[in-house]
N, C-alpha and C positions, 0 to 999 in steps of 0.2 A: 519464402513468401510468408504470408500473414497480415500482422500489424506493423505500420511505421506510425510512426510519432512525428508529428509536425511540431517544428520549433519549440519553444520552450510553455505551449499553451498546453501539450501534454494532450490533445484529441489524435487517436488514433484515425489514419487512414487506413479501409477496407479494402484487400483486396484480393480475398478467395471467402466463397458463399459460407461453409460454418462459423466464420467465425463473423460474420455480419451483425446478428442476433447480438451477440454478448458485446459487440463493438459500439451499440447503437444504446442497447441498454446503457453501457458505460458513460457515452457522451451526453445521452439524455439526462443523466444522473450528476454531470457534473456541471451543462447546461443549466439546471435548473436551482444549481447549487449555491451558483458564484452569479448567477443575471437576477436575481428574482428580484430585488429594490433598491441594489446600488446603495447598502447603506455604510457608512462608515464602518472601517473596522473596529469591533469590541472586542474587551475581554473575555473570554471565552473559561481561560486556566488558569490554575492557581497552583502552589505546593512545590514549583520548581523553579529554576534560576533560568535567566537569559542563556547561559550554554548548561549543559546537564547530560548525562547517563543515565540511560535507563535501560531496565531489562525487562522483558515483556516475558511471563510465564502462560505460554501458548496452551491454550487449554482444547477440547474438544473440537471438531470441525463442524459443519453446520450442513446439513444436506442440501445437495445440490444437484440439477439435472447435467452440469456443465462438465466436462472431464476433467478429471482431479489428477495435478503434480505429482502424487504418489513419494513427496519427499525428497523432490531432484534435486531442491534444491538446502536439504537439511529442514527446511521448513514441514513440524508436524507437531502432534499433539503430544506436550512433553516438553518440547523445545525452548529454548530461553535464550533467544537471538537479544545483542544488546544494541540499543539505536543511538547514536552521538548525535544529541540536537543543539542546535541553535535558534536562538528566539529571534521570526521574522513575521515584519508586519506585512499582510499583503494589503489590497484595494479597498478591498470588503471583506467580510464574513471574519468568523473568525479569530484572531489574531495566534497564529501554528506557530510550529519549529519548525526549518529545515533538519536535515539528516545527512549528514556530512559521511557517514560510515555505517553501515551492519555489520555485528561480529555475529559469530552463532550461523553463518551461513555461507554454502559452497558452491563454486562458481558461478559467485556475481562479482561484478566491478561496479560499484556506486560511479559514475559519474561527477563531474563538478557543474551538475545543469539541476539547481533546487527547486522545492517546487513545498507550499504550505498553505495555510488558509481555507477559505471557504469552510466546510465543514469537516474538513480532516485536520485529527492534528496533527498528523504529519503524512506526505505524500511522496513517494521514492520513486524514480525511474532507474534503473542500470541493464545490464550487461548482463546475459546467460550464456558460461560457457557449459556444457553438461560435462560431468565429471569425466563418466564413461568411454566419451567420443566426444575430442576437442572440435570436431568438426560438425557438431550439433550445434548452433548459436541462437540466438532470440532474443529480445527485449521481455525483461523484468519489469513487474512491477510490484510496491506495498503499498499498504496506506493501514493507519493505525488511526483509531478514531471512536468514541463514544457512541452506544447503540441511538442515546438520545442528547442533543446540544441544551444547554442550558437556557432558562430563560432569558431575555434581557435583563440584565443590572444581577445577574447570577452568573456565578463559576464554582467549576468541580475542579477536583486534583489528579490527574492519572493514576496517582499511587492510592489512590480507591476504589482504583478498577479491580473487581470484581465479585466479592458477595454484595459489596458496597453501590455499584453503577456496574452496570452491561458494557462493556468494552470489545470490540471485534476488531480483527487483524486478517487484514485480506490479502493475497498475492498471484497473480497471473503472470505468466508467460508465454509470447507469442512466436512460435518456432521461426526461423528466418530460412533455416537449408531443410536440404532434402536427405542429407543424413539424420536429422530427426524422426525421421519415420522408422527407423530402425528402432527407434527407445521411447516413442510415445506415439499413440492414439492422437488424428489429427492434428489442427495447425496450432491449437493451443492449450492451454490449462492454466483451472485456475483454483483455486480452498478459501473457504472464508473458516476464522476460526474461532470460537469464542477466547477471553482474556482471560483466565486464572489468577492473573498479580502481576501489576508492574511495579518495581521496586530501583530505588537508585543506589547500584551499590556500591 
């Protein structure tokens, strides 16, 4: 049980009570992200290529009342998962990368279902096997993104994330069986984490 994902708009459907809160918070956040003027997409980034690697140097976690991963999935503070992007235009917002790949991270499956724009510069859905017990599964999620978007007719470069712009790296997961309950604290988890340095190396 938990979260499902309806087709490739990425709103999760609700369907046990704790994790409503965080389900709603999310859609409202992304609701208000990608509808608010309908404006053409801009440039948003700078400093990298239409395909590119990057390594995100995962810095600190950000306090939370939400239940925290605890590293299920390699994801913690320390970490240096690397993201294979591709440059895609969406409707509006933004102009992001998809993420064709995460390295630096264990039991996910990325998907070939992308997802970029709005205010994230990049947006991942996959696959949570849990290490421990293959029979633990869940839907994955990241998103890699600037504390704050540029103005218009202004762009930043990733690879200034950090003393240079605020950069955060968020990830949730939303249990699917009931062997999950063996290895974590209800139906989900999630870490937001500050950005230390992303670098293409």
């Amino acid at each position: 049980m938990g979260w499902r994902r309806r087709g490739r708009s990425g709103i999760w459907n609700v369907s046990r009570g704790p994790v409503r809160a965080a389900a709603l918070v999310f859609t409202a956040f992304w609701l208000i992200a990608t509808s608010s003027k309908n404006e053409p997409p801009r440039e948003c980034y700078t400093g990298i290529g239409d395909t590119a690697l990057l390594r995100v140097v995962v810095g600190p976690s950000q306090a939370s009342t939400a239940p925290s991963c605890g590293g299920a999935d390699g994801l913690v503070s320390g970490a240096t998962p690397v993201f294979h992007l591709v440059k895609s235009k969406p409707s509006d917002g933004c102009i992001g990368w998809e993420t064709r790949a995460v390295d630096g991270v264990v039991g996910v499956t990325v998907p070939s279902d992308f997802h970029s724009g709005a205010t994230f510069f990049t947006l991942v859905f996959g696959r949570f096997t849990a290490p421990q017990d293959s029979a633990c599964t869940g839907e994955w999620q990241i998103y890699l993104q600037p504390q704050t978007l540029p103005p218009v007719g202004q762009t930043i470069s990733p690879l200034d994330a950090g003393t240079a712009q605020s950069w955060i790296v968020h990830r949730s997961i939303a249990f699917e069986s009931a062997a999950c309950q063996r290895l974590f604290t209800g139906d989900y988890c999630q870490d937001t984490f500050a950005v230390d340095a992303i670098t293409a190396p």
